[in-house]
C-alpha positions as CSV (number, residue, x, y, z in Angstrom):
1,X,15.5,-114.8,81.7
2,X,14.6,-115.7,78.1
3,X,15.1,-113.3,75.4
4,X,12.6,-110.4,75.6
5,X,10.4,-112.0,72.9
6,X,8.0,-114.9,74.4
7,X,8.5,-113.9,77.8
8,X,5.9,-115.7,80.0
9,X,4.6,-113.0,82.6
10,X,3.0,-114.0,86.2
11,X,1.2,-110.5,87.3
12,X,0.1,-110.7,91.2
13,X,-2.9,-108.6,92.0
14,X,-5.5,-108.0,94.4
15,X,-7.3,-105.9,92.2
16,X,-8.5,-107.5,89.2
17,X,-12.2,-107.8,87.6
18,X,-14.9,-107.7,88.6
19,X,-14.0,-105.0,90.6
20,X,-12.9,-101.2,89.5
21,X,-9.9,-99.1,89.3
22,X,-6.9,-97.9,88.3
23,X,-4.7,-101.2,89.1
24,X,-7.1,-103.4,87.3
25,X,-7.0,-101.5,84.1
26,X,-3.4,-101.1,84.2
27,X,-3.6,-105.3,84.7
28,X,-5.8,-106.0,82.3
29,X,-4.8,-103.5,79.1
30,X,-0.7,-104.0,79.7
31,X,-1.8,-107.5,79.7
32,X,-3.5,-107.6,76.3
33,X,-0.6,-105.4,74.8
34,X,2.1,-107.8,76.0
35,X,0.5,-111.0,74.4
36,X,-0.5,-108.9,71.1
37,X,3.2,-108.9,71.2
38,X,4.1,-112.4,71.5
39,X,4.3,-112.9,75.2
40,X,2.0,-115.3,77.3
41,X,0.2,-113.8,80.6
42,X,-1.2,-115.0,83.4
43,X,-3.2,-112.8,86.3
44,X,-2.8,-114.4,89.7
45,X,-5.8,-113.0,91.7
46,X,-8.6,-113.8,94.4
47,X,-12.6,-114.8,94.1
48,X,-14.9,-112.0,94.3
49,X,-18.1,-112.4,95.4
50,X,-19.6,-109.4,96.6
51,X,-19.2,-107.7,93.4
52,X,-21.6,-108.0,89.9
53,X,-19.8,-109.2,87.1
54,X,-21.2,-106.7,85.3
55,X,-20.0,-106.4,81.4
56,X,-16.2,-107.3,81.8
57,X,-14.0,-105.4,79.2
58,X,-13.3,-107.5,76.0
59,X,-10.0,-109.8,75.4
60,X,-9.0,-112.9,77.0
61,X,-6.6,-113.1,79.7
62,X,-5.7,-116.3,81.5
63,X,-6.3,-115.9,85.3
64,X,-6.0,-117.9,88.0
65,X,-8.4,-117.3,91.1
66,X,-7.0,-118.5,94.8
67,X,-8.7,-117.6,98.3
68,X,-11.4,-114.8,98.7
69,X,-11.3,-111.5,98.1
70,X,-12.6,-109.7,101.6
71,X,-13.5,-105.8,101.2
72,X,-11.5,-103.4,103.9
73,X,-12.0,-99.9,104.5
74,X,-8.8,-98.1,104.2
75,X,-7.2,-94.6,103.2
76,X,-11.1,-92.9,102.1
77,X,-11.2,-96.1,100.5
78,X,-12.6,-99.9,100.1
79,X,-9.0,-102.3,100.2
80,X,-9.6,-105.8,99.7
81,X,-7.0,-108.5,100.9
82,X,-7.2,-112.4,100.7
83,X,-8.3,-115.1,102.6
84,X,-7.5,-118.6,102.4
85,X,-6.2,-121.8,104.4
86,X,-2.4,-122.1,103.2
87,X,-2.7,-119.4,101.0
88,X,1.0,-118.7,101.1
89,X,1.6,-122.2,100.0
90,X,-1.0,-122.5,97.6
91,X,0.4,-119.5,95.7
92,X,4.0,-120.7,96.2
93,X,2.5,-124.1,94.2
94,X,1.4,-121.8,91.4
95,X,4.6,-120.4,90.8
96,X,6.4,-123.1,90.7
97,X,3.9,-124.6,87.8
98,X,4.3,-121.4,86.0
99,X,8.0,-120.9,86.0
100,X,7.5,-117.6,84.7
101,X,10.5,-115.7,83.6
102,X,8.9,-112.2,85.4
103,X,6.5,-111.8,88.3
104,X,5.0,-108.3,88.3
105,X,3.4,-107.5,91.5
106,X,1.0,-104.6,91.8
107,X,1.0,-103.2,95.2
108,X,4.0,-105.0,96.5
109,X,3.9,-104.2,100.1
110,X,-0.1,-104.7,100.7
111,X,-1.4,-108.0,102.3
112,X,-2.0,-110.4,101.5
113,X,-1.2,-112.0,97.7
114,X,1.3,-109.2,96.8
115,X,3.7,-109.5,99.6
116,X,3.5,-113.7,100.0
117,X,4.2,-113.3,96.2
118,X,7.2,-110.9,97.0
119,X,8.5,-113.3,99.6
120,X,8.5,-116.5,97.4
121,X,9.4,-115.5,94.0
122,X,12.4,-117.1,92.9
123,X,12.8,-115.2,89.3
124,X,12.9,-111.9,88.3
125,X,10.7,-109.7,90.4
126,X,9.1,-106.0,89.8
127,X,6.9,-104.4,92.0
128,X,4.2,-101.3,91.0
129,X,3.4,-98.9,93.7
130,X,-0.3,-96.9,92.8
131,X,-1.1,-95.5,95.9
132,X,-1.4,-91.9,97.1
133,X,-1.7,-92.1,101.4
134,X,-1.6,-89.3,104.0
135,X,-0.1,-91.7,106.1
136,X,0.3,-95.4,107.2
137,X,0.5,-97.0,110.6
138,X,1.0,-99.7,109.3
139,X,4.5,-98.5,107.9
140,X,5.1,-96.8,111.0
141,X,5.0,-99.9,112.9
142,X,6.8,-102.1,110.2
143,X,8.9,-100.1,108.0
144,X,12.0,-101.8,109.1
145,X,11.0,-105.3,107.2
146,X,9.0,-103.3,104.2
147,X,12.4,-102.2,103.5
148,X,13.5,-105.5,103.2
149,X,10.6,-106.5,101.4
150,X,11.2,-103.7,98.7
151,X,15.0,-105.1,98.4
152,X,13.9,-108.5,97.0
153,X,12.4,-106.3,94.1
154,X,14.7,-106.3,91.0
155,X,12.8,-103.0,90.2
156,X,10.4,-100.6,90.9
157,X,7.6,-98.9,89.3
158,X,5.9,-95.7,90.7
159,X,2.6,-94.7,88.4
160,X,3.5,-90.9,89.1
161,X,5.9,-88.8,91.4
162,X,3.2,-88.3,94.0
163,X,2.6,-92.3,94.5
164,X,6.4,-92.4,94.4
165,X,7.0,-89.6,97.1
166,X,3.7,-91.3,99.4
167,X,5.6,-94.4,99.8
168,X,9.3,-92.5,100.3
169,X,8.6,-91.0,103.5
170,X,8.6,-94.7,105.0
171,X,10.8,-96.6,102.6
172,X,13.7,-96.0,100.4
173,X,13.8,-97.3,96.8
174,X,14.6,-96.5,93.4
175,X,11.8,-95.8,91.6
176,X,11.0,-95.7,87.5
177,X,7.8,-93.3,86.8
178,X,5.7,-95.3,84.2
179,X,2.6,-93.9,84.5
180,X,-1.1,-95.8,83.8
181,X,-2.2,-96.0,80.3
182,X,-4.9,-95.4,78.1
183,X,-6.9,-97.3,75.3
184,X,-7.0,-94.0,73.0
185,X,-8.8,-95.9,70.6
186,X,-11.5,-97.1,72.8
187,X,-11.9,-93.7,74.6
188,X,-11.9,-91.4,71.7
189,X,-14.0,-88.3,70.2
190,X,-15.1,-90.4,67.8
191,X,-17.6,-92.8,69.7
192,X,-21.1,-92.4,69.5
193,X,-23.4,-90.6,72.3
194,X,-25.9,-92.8,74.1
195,X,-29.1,-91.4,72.5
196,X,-30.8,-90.8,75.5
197,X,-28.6,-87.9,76.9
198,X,-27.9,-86.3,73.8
199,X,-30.9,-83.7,73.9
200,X,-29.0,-80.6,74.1
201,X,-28.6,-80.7,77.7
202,X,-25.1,-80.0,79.5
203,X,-24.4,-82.9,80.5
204,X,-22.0,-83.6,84.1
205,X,-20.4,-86.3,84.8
206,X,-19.3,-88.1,87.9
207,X,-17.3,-91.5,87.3
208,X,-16.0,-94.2,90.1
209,X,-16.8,-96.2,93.6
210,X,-19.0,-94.4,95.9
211,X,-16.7,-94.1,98.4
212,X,-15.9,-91.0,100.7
213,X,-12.7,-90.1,99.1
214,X,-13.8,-89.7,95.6
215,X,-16.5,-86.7,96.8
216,X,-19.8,-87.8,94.9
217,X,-21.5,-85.4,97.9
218,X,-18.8,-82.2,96.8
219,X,-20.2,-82.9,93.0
220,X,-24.0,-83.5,94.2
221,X,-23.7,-80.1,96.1
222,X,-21.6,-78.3,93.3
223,X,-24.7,-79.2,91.1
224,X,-27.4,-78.4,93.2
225,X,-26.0,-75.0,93.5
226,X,-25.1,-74.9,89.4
227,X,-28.8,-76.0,88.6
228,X,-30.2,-72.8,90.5
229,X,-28.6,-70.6,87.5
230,X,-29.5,-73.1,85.4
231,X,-32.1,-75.1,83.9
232,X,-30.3,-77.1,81.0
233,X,-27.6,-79.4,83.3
234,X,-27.8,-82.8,83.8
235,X,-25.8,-85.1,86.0
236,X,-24.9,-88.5,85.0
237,X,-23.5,-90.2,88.3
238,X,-22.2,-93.7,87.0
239,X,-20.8,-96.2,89.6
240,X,-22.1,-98.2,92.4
241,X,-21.4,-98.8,95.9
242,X,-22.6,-99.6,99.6
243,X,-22.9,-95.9,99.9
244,X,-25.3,-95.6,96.9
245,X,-28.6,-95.1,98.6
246,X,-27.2,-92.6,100.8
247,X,-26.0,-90.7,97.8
248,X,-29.4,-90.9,96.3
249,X,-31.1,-89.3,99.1
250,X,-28.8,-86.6,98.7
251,X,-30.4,-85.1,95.6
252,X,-32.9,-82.5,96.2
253,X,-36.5,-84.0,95.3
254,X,-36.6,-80.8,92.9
255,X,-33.4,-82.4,90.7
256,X,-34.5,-86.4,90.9
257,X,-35.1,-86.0,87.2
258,X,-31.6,-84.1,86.4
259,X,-29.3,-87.2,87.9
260,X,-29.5,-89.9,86.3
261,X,-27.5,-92.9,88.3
262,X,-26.3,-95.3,85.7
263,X,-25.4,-97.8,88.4
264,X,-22.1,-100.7,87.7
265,X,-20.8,-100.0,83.8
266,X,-17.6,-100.9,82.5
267,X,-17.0,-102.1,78.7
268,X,-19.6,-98.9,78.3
269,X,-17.9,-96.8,79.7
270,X,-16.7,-95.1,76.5
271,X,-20.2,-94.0,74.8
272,X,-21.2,-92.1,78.8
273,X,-17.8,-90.1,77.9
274,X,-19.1,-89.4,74.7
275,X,-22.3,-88.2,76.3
276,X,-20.7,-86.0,78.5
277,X,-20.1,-82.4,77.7
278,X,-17.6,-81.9,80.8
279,X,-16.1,-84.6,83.1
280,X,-15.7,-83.6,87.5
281,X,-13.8,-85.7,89.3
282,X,-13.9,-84.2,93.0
283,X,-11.9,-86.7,94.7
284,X,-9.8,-85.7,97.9
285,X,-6.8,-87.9,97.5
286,X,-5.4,-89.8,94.2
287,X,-2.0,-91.1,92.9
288,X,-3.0,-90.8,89.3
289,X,-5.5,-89.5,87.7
290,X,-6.8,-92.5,85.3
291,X,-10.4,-91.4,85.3
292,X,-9.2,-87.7,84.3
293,X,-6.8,-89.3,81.1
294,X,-9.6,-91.2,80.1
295,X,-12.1,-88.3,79.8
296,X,-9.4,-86.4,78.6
297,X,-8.7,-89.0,75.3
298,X,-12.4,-88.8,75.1
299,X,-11.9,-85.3,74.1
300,X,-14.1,-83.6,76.7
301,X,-12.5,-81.2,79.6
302,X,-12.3,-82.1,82.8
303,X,-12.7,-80.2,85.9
304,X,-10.7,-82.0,88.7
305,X,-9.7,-81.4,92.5
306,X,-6.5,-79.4,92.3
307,X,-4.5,-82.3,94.4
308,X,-0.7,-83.9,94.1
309,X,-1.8,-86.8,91.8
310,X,-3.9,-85.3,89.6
311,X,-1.6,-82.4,88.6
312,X,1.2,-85.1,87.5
313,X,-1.6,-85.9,84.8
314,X,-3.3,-82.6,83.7
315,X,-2.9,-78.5,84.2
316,X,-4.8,-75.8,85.5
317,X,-5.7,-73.8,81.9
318,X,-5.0,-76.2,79.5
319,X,-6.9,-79.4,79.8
320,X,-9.5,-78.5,81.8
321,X,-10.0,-76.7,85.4
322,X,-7.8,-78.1,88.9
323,X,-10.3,-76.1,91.7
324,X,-10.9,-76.5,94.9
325,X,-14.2,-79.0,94.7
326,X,-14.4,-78.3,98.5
327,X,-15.8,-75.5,98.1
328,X,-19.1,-75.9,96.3
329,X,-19.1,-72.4,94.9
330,X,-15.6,-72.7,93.5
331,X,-16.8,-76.0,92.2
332,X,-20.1,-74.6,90.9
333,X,-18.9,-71.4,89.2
334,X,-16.4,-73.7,87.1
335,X,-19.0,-76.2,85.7
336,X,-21.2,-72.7,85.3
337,X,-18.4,-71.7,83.1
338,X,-17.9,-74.1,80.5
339,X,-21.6,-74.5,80.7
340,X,-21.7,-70.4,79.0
341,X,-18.7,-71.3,77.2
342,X,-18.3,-74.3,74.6
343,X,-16.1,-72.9,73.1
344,X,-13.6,-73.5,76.0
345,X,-14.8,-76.3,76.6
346,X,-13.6,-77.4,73.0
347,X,-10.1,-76.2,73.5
348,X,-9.8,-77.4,76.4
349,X,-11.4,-81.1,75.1
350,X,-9.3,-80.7,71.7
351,X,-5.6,-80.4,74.3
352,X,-7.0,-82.9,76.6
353,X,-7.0,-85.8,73.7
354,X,-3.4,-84.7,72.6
355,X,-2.3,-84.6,76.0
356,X,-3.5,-88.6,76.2
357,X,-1.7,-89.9,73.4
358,X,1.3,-89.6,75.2
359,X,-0.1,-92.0,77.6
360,X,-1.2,-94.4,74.8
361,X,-0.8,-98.4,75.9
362,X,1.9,-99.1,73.6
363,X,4.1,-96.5,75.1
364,X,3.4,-97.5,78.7
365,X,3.8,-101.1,78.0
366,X,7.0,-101.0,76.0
367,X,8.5,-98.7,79.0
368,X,7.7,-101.2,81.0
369,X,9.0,-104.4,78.9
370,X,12.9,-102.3,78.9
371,X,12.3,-102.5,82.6
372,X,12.3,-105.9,82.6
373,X,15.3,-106.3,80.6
374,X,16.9,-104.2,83.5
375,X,15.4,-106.1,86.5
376,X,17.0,-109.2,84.5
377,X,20.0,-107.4,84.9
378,X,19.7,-106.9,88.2
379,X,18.9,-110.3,89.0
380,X,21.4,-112.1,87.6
381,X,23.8,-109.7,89.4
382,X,22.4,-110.5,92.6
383,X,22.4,-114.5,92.0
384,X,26.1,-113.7,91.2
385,X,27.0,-111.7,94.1
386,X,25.2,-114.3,96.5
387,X,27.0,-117.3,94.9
388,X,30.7,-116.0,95.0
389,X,29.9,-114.7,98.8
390,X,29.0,-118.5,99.5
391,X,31.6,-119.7,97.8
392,X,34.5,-119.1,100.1
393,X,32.4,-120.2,102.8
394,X,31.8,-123.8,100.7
395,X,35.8,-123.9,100.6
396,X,36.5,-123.2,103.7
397,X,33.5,-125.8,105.6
């Protein structure tokens, strides 16, 4: 491995733009830090074609596209997994042309890019786990060789303890916590409002994929319920999905004019934060609470599902609210409460923003960049080890 300066980096991905979520930010943003430091990056990654470009987050990042990316429901949630004739072989071919000193591979034990790249790196390899699961068959049936999957790894990376302790009760590893980042200058107090929702009303807001398991029906019943004490809230729901229309028709004819549905937005994001007086995110399951850190550096409290995951990242009474979003009451009375109180609201905004400054992308990143210098460690040990143990075998044949 080179010196830490001007290391070229292959990240392997399934999840990368156009499509949402915590993986693909971590991708793209710990991307951009490492070459504003001097190191060249390239994103290894599949087609998408059932997903709108929409407006792609600024900065150029060298990618290379190979197979299809198919949607899978899994886990509450849409997986997607590559397709392609000698896909395996084609990726191989793109490795070898690279000759990168570190492949990083996000979701190392998920078909079908991350775990072809896992079995035919030949350099120094380091593996990020993001997932939070209530279980996995497909552990239960092959544990045995994702254990010796996860032994090719030079190192491990776990977002937060409960991703960490999700993949533990299958597979034993040793894991370094780096947790996601956040831009803390693009999600700040200090953007502008969109004009059209700063009226006065108390604004909501719901952020993510309209899937089951992050509960856009537990916020659209929550808010139903809040809107009968009072007459000043608005919802902004923004996201897309299959399931949109069916969350549409959720919304009692009486409140069509108080949710607005923003649709697919991503580089404008920032300015709906700074719309928002309070930020809900009533998901059922989560390894790390990304959406939450980025309301939270926008300076607005949050009021979250009280879940493993989600406390790693915030706490009950100081950022914001963990409740039970379950319950719609529970859910309701808490929006109804920073609705009467702005001043808590503030506080809690105000503690949120410090709280994400800790999670700031040149932290993250430079955590992750000593890693490397340890899996490069590691490595060379291993290519050591395996030559004197041929050695006597060379003598003796």
């Amino acid at each position: 491995m080179k010196r830490t300066a001007g290391l070229h980096i292959g990240i392997v991905t399934e999840y990368y733009y156009p499509t949402l979520g915590g993986i693909q930010e971590h991708v793209h943003h710990f991307a951009l830090e490492a070459m504003a430091l001097g190191h060249s990056v390239r994103v290894i990654t599949s087609r998408v074609r059932d997903v709108d470009d929409g407006d792609r987050p600024a900065g150029r990042i060298p990618v290379t596209r190979i197979g299809l990316s198919v949607p899978i429901y899994n886990n509450g949630s849409v997986a997607r997994v590559t397709f392609a004739p000698r896909l395996g072989a084609k990726l191989e071919a793109i490795l070898d042309r690279e000759r990168f000193d570190v492949i990083h591979i996000h979701a190392p034990l998920t078909p079908t890019l991350p775990i072809l790249a896992l079995t035919r790196s030949k350099t120094v390899t380091v593996g990020t786990v993001h997932t939070n699961f209530k279980g996995s068959a497909f552990l239960k049936l092959f544990g045995k060789a994702a254990q010796s999957h996860l032994e090719r790894l030079d190192a491990l990376i776990a977002v937060s303890k409960t991703a960490a302790a999700a993949l533990d009760r299958y597979v034993k590893a040793d894991y370094a916590i780096i947790p996601n980042g956040i831009d803390i200058s693009q999600f700040s107090p200090s953007v502008d409002p969109r004009p059209e929702f700063a009226d006065g009303r108390f604004n909501v807001m719901w952020i993510g994929r309209m899937e089951p398991r992050n509960g856009l029906d537990r916020m659209l019943k929550a808010f139903s319920l809040a809107s009968a004490a009072r007459d000043d809230l608005r919802l902004i729901v923004v996201g897309d999905g299959p399931l949109k229309g069916v969350y549409e028709q959720m919304v009692p004819g009486n409140l069509r004019q108080a949710v607005h549905f923003t649709g697919f937005v991503n580089a404008g994001r920032p300015s709906l934060y700074a719309s928002a007086d309070v930020l809900c995110v009533p998901a059922s399951i989560s390894s790390f609470g990304i959406t939450l850190l980025e309301g939270m550096a926008a300076g607005i409290p949050v009021i979250a599902s009280d879940i493993d995951g989600f406390r790693d990242v915030m706490k009950d009474g100081r950022e914001g609210m963990l409740v039970d979003t379950a319950d719609a009451r529970t859910f309701r009375d808490a929006i109804l409460r920073l609705a009467g109180d702005r001043s808590l609201a503030r506080e809690y905004g105000a503690r949120g923003r410090a709280a994400a400054e800790g999670y700031s992308w040149p932290r993250v990143t430079a955590a992750i960049l000593d890693l490397y210098r340890e899996a490069a460690s590691r490595h060379a040990a291993k290519r050591e080890n395996a030559l004197n143990s041929a050695t006597p075998q060379l003598r003796n044949s």
